[in-house]
Structure formats: structure tokens, C-alpha cells
C-alpha positions in Angstrom: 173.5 153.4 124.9 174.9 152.1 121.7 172.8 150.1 119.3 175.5 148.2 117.9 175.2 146.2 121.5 172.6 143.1 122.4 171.0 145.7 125.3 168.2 147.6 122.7 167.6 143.8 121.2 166.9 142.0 124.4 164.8 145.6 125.6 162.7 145.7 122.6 162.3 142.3 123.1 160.8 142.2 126.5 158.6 145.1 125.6 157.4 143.1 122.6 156.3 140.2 124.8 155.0 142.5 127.5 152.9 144.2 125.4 151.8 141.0 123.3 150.2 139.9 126.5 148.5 142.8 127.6 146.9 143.0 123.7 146.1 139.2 123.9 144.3 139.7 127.1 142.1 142.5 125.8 141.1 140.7 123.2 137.7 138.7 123.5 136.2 140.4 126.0 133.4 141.5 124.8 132.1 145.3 125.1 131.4 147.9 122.2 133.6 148.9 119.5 135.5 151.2 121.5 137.2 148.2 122.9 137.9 146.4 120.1 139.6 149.4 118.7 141.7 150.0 121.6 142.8 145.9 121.0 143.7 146.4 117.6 146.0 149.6 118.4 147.4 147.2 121.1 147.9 144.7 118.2 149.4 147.3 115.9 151.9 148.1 118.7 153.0 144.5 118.7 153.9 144.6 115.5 156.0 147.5 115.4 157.8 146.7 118.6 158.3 143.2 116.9 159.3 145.0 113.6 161.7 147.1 115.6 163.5 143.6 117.6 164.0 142.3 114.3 165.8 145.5 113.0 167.6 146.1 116.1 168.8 143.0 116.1 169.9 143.2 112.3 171.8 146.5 113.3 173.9 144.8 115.5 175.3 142.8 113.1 175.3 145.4 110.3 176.4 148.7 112.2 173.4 150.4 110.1 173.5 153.0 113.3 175.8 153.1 116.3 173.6 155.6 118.3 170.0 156.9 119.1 171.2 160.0 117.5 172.1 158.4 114.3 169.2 157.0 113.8 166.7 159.8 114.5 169.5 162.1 112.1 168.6 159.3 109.6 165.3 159.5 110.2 164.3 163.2 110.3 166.9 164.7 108.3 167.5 166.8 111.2 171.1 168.7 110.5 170.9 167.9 106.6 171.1 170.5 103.9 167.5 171.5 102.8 166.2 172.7 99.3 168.0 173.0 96.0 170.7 175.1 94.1 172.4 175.5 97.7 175.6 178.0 97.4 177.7 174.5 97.5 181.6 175.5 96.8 183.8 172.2 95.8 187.0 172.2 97.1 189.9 170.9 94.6 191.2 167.4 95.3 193.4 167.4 98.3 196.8 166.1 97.8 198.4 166.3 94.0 195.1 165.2 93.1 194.5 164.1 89.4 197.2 163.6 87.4 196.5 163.5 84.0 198.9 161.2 82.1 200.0 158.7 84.9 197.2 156.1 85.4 198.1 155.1 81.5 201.9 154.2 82.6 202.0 150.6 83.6 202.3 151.7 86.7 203.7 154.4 89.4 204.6 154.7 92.8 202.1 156.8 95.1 202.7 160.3 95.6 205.4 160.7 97.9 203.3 163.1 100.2 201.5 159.7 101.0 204.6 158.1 102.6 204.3 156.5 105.8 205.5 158.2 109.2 207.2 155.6 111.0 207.4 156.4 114.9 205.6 159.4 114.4 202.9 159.2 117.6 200.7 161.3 115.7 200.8 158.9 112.8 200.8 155.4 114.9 197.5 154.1 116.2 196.9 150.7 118.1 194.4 148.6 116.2 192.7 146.3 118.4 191.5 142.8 117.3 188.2 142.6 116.9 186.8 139.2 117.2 183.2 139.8 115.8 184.9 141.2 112.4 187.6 138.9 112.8 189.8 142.2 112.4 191.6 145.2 113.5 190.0 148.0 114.7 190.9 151.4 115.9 190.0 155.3 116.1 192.2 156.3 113.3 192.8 160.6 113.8 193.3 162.2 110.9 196.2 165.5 110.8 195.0 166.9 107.8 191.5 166.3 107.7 191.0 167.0 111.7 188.5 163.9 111.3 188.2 160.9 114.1 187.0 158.0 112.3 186.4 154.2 113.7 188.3 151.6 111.1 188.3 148.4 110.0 191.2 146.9 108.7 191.2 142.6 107.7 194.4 141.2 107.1 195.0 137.6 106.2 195.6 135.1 108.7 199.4 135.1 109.8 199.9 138.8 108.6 202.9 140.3 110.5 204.1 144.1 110.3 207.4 142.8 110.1 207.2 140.2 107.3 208.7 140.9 104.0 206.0 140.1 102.1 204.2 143.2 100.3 200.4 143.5 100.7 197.9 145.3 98.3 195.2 147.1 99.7 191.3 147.4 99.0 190.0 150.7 100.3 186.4 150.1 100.3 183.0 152.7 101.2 180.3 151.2 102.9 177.2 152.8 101.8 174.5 154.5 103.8 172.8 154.2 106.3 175.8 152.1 107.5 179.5 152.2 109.4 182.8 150.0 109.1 180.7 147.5 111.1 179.4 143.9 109.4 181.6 144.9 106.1 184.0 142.1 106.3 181.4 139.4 107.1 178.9 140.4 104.9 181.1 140.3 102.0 182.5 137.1 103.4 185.6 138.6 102.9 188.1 136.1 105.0 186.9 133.4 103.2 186.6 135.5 99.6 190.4 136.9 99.7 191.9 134.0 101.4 190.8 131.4 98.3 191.8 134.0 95.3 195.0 134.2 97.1 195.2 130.5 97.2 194.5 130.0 94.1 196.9 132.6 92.7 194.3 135.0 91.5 194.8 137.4 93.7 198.2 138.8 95.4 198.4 139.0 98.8 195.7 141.8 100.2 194.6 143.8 103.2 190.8 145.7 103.3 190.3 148.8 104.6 186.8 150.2 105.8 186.9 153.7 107.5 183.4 154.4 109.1 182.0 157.5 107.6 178.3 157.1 108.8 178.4 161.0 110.0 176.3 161.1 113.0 173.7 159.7 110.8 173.7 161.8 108.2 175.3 160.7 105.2 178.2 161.8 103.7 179.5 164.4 101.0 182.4 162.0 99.5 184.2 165.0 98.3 185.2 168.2 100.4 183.0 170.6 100.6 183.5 174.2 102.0 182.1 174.2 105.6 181.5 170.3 105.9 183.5 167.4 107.1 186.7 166.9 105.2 185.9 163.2 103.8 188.0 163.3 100.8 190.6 164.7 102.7 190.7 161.7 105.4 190.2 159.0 103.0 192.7 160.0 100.4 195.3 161.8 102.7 194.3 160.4 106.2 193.8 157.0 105.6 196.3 156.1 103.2 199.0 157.6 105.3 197.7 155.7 108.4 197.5 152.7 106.4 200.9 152.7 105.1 202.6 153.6 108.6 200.8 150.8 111.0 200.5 148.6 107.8 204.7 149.3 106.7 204.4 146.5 104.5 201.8 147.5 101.7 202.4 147.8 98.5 204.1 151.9 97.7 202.4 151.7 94.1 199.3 152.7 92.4 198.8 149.2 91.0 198.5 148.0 94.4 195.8 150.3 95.6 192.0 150.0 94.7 189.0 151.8 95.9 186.1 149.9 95.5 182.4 150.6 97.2 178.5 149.7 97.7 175.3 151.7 96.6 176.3 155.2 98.2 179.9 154.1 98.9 180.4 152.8 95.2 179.3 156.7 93.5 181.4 158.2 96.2 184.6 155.1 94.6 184.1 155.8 91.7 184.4 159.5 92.5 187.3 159.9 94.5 189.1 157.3 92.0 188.5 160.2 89.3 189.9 162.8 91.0 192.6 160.4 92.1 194.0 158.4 89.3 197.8 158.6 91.0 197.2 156.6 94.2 194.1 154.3 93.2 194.9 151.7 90.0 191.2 151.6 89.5 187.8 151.5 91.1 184.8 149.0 91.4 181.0 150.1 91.9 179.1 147.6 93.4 175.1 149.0 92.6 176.4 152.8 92.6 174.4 155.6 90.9 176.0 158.0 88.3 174.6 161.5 89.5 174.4 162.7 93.2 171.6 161.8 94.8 173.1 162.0 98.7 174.9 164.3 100.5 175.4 168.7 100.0 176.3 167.9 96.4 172.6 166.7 95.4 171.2 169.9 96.7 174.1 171.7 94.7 173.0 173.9 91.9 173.0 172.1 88.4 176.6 173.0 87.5 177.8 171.3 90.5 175.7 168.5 90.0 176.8 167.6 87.0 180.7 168.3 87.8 180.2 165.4 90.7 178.3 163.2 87.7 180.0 159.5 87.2 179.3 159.8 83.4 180.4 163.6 83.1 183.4 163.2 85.5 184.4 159.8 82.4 183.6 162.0 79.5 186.1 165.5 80.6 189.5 164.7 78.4 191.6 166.4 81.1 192.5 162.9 82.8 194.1 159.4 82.1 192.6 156.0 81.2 190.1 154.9 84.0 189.8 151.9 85.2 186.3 150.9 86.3 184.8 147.4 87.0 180.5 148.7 87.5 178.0 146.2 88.9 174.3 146.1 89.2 171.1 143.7 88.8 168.0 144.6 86.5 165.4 145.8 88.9 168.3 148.4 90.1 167.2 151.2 87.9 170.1 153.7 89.3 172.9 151.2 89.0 171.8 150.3 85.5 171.9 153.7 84.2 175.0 154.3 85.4 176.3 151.3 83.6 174.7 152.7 80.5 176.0 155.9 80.8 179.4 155.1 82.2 179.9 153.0 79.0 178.5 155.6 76.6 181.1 158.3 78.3 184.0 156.1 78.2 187.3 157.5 76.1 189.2 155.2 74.1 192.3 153.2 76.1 189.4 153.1 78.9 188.7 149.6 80.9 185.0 150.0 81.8 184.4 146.8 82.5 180.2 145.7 83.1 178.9 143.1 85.2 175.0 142.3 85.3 173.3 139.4 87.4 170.2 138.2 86.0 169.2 137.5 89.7 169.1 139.2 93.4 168.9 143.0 94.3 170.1 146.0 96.0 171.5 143.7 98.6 174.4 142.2 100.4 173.9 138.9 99.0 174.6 139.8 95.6 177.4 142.2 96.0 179.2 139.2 98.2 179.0 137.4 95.0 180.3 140.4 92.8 183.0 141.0 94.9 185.4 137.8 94.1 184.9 138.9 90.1 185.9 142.6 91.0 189.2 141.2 92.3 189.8 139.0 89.7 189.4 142.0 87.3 192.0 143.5 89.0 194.8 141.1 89.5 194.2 140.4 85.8 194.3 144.1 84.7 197.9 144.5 86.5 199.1 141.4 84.9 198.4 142.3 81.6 199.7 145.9 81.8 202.8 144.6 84.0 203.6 141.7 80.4 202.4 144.0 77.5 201.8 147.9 79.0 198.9 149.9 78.7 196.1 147.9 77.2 194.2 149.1 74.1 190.5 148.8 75.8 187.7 149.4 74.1 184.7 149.6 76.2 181.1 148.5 74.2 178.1 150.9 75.1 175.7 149.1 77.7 171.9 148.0 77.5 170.3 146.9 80.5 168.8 143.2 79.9 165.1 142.5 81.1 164.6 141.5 85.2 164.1 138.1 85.1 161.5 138.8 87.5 159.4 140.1 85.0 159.5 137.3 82.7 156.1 136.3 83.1 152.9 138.0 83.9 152.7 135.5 87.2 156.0 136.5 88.4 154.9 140.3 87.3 152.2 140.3 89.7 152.8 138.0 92.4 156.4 138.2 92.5 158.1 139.5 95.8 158.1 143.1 94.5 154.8 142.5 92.2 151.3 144.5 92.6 149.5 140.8 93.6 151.6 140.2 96.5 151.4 143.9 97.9 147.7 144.2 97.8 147.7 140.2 99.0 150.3 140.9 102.1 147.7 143.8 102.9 144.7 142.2 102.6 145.7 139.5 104.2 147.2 141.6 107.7 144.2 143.5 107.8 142.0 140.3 107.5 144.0 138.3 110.5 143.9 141.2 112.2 140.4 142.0 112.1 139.4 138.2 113.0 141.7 138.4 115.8 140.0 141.6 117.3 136.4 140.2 116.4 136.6 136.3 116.7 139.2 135.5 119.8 138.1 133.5 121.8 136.4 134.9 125.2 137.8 134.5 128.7 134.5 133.6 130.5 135.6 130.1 130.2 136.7 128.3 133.3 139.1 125.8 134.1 141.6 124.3 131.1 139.6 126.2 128.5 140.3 129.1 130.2 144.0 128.5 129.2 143.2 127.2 125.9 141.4 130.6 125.4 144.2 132.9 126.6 147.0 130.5 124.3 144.9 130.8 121.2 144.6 134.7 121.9 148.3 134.9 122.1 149.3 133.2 119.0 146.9 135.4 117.2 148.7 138.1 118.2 152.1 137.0 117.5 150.5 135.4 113.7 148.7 139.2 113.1 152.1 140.8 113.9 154.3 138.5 112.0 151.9 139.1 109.1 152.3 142.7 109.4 155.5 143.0 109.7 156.1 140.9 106.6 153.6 143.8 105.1 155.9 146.2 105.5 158.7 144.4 104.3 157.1 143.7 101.3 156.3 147.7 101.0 159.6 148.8 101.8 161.3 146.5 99.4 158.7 147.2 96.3 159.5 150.7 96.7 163.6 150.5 97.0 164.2 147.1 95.4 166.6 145.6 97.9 165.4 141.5 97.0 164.6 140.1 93.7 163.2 137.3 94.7 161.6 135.5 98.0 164.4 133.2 98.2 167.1 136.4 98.1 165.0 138.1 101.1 165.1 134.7 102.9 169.2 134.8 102.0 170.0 138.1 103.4 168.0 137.8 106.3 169.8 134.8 107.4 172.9 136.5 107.0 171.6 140.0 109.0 170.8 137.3 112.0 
């Protein structure tokens, strides 16, 4: 059974109430403190089947996991490389790969091994319009790679094969856990390309997500000896596909970007460096600068480093990069990669910074990020396509203070501050201990009978509620998704 279907919502749901009613019943009765413990693990089973509705139900619209399997791979680890300084053997960049010199023309047309293959059946694929992406979808095989990967592709409304207008293309990495699923309407992309184009700050543009979720496990972003050939299909694959079911794109570099979130924005910026002759630039939505997911981050150190944003900027055997790097304060990874990006860049490099004061590791935020990224771009190719190459020079970065830590009351009882993680605690244990200890009993008769069994249930569904807000809380102290309570309430709108 798929995940990315209502059918595990509307089961965990059921299971949720179900048990909910059995734990409400048990409570108040009386007896010795075996009892009462067995109604408070009936209690704490509430909650997590509630917890788990909530995030089922989030999935669906996110494509976090398609299967079971996915999510127990995710879970466990099961099939992912163990320990450090693993044998991990690089392969070079598939294709003609870097080419050092061309990104600092003005511009270039792609490499002609990534023409299109019109009529070729093993080239054509039927993309299917999917109506809760408001896209085109399709299994998208992949000759030289050998991968079979679900994809995404928006176009704006009206797009025709056949018309004569050219098309740039966005090739953007979802990060992980994640798929191709919920890209396009979490980064409100209809209504974000359709008003740059509008407005003539953008040329007309197609996005392209490619699922690479893995089975659950996530992936390597480069190709790797013995793994799955992800570079290959997005840089070889993909493009191809794109170009011969899509005939009207644009056939030059400046017309390409790759662009990514968290793990998809380190695995952008990436293949844009090893890539400089099919990709005009890259842009790294909260992305990290060393490996931290993947074969590569149990590499040795050599490896490790070779596959490091920063190290990868600072080699002089490449042309003039092109990055546009995004992050928030209280995201530690993407603000040293900012630092040290900025730090490694050459002279004639565009590394272009951009820091909100607000939000988080989150959807949210990178929605608003994403309009300023394609700006960035249409203005970089107009300004190379009047005057040439630009003369960049990129200043060093230093992170600014969270604003969340402006004061010591936002310090402490902020979402992510000490006073609201032992208070969210405190306060679940509390409910949940005057719920097991103070419910009302059911030797009542008549309509205080009822009363007694309603005010049982709503202390069930108030204990859960509070502990699932609990873990929330945890969760998000520990991996910084939400700055703020009003940036939790924001995303979680959108997940539902």
C-alpha cells in the first residue's frame, strides 16, 4: 500500500479513535496502580497513533515516503553504508563533464552529446497530467544510467510542444527524506513563475523534479562505484529526456539552472561544479558545504573533502561559478556554508548570499527564497548577454545574530528555547497524570454517566494533543526546522 494515498490516513485514523475510547474507558475506574499504569500506556498509545495521522496525512501531500519500505529504510538505516573511511571510489563526471574555460563565455550551447532524440521510443515517454501537482508526470528510464525514476515536470499554462517559443529550464533536487511529490506546490511554483514571467523578470520557464528518494535511503548525488548512477541520470538521463519530450527548451547553458533544498541544494551545488557546461549556475536553498548524507560522508577524508562545496570553489582547475546560497540564522549548516563558500570564492565569481532574519529549515521560507533565486538569474544572463562576463567580486560572509535570540525571553521561551521544552514536558506529563488519577468514575448513573465518559474522552484527546505538541517541540529544538510559533503554524497549514 502506498503512503502517498488517503488509505494509511483514514486507517490510522480509525485506530486513533478506537483506541482513544478504549483508554478513556479505563480510566476512572478505580483499582491499584497496576491499572492506572496500564491507562496511561493506553493514553501514550493515543498519542502516537494521533502523532502518526497527523504525519501520514502530511506525507501525502509532501511524498516524504511513497512506501512502508521507505520509511522503515529511513528509519533503521537498514541497507545504508555503515562506519567511516569506507573504500568509496568517485567516478569522474559522466558526460564531458567540467569544462574549464566555458562557463566565463557569455554563454554556450550544451554539449552536443545532450541533444534530444526525437522519435527515438527509447527516448519518448508519455507524461501524464497530474492534477494534484497541477503537472506532468511520468516514469522517465534512463539509457545510460539504467535508472527508473518518477518525474515532475510544471510547465506554464498553455505550454505546447509545438509552439515556437523557447523555454528555460529549472532542474531542481528535492531534499531528503522526500520525492518529486508536493515540490511544485510547496514552492508555490505556478503562482511564483507565472508572475516573474508576467512581469518580465523572468523568461519563459519549465521545472523539472526527478524523484531520487532511493527506496528510502538517501542519495549519493555523484556516481559512485557499486551504487545507483544519480549523476549519471540527472545530468545525462534527464536532460536528454527533457530536451526530446520538451523539443522546445532552450539548447544553451544560460538557459539551464540547477537549483536545490537542504540535501538536494549540497548535491546542486555539486553537480553544477562538476558541470559548468550545461548548468549557467546553481542556487542552494539551506544546503550544507561538506557531506553529511549519502556513501560520500562515510568516505575517507580525501574523499570527503574532494565532494566539499568550499574545497570543490577554491580548486583553480574550473571557470567562474555562479552560485546564488540561502539560509536563516538558527541554520548552523547552511550558514557555514555561506561563510565558507564566500571565503573560497576566485575572483570573476558570482556568489551571491541571501539571509532571512526570520523562519527555518522549512518550506515556508525557501518558497519565499525561491522568486529572489530566479531573479538572480534572469538578471545575471542579462547583464552578461549587454556587457560579457561580469567582473564579480564576491565579499566574505558573517552570519548575523537569530533574531530569535534577541532577548533572554525569546532565548528561553521561544519555540526552540530551553523554557518551552521543559514547559511542553512538564505540562504533558502533568495532564496526563491528572487524567489517569482524577477522571471522573463511571459508577455514576443516568446523564452523569455520559457526562463522565465525555469528560474522560476529551482528556484523552487534550493529553495526546499535548504530547504530541511535546514532541514537536523536541524534534524541532534539535533540527531547527521553525523559527518561530507563527512559522510552525505556517508550514503546517501548508503540509494539510
Amino acid at each position: 500500500m502506498t503512503l502517498i494515498s488517503p488509505a494509511p490516513v483514514w486507517c490510522l485514523a480509525g485506530l486513533t479513535v478506537v483506541l482513544g475510547l478504549v483508554a478513556a474507558s479505563g480510566l476512572g475506574r478505580g483499582g491499584g496502580p497496576l491499572r492506572r499504569v496500564t491507562a496511561a500506556i493506553l493514553v501514550v498509545l493515543t498519542a502516537t497513533l494521533l502523532m502518526g495521522t497527523l504525519a501520514a496525512s502530511a506525507n501525502v501531500h509532501m511524498g516524504w515516503f511513497r512506501t512502508g519500505g521507505d520509511l522503515w529504510r529511513t528509519m533503521t538505516g537498514h541497507g545504508a553504508p555503515v562506519g567511516d573511511s569506507l573504500p568509496v571510489e568517485p567516478l569522474p563526471a559522466p558526460g564531458e563533464g567540467h569544462t574549464a574555460g566555458t562557463s566565463d563565455a557569455p554563454d554556450a550551447p550544451l554539449p552536443q552529446s545532450l541533444s534530444g532524440h526525437p522519435g527515438s521510443p527509447a527516448w519518448t515517454t508519455s507524461f501524464a497530467w497530474d492534477s494534484r501537482q497541477r503537472a506532468w508526470t511520468a516514469k522517465v528510464r534512463g539509457p545510460a544510467s539504467g535508472l527508473d525514476r518518477e518525474v515532475t515536470v510544471w510547465t506554464p499554462p498553455g505550454y505546447s510542444p509545438t509552439s515556437r517559443t523557447t523555454y528555460d529550464v529549472v532542474v531542481f533536487l528535492h531534499g531528503f527524506p522526500g520525492s518529486n511529490v508536493g515540490v511544485t506546490r510547496s514552492l508555490d511554483v505556478g503562482a511564483t513563475i507565472d508572475g516573474l514571467m508576467a512581469h518580465g523578470e523572468l523568461r519563459p520557464t519549465i521545472l523539472v523534479v526527478a524523484d531520487l528518494s532511493m527506496g528510502g535511503l538517501p542519495p549519493d548525488c555523484v556516481d559512485v562505484r557499486g551504487r545507483a548512477a544519480v549523476e549519471t541520470f540527472l545530468t545525462q538521463d534527464l536532460v536528454q529526456s527533457v530536451r526530446t519530450n520538451f523539443p522546445n527548451v532552450s539548447g544553451w547553458r544560460s538557459g539551464w539552472l540547477i537549483g536545490g533544498i537542504s540535501a538536494g541544494a549540497y548535491c546542486a551545488s555539486v553537480l553544477y561544479l562538476r558541470h559548468e557546461d550545461q548548468f549557467w549556475g546553481a542556487v542552494a536553498m539551506s544546503g550544507y558545504d561538506t557531506p553529511e548524507l549519502g556513501v560520500l560522508s562515510h568516505a575517507d577524508r580525501s574523499v570527503r573533502e574532494a565532494f566539499t562545496v568550499s574545497h570543490m570553489l577554491a580548486s583553480t582547475d574550473r571557470s567562474s561559478a555562479r552560485m546564488w546560497l540561502s539560509g536563516t540564522p538558527n541554520d548552523g549548516d547552511a550558514m557555514d556554508l555561506l561563510g565558507r563558500a564566500t571565503r573560497a570564492a576566485r575572483p570573476g565569481d558570482d556568489i551571491t548570499v541571501h539571509v532571512d532574519l526570520t523562519g527555518g529549515h522549512s518550506w515556508r521560507t525557501w518558497a519565499g527564497q525561491f522568486p529572489l533565486a530566479l531573479r538572480w538569474w534572469t538578471q545575471g544572463v542579462a547583464d552578461e548577454g549587454a556587457s560579457g562576463p561580469r567582473s564579480a567580486v564576491t565579499q566574505p560572509f558573517t552570519a548575523p545574530p537569530s533574531s530569535q535570540e534577541s532577548t533572554w525571553l525569546t532565548r528561553t521561551f521561544g519555540l526552540a528555547g530551553w523554557g518551552t521544552l521543559w514547559a511542553s514536558v512538564l505540562v504533558s506529563v502533568g495532564l496526563l497524570g491528572a487524567v489517569v488519577l482524577l477522571a471522573p468514575r463511571t459508577a455514576w448513573t443516568g446523564r452523569a454517566r455520559l457526562w463522565g465518559h465525555l469528560v474522560r474522552l476529551v482528556g484523552v484527546g487534550v493529553v495526546s494533543a499535548a504530547l504530541c505538541l511535546c514532541v514537536i517541540i523536541v524534534v524541532n529544538r534539535s533540527q531547527g526546522f521553525f523559527s518561530s510559533w507563527g512559522d510552525l503554524l505556517d508550514n503546517w497549514s501548508m503540509f494539510f
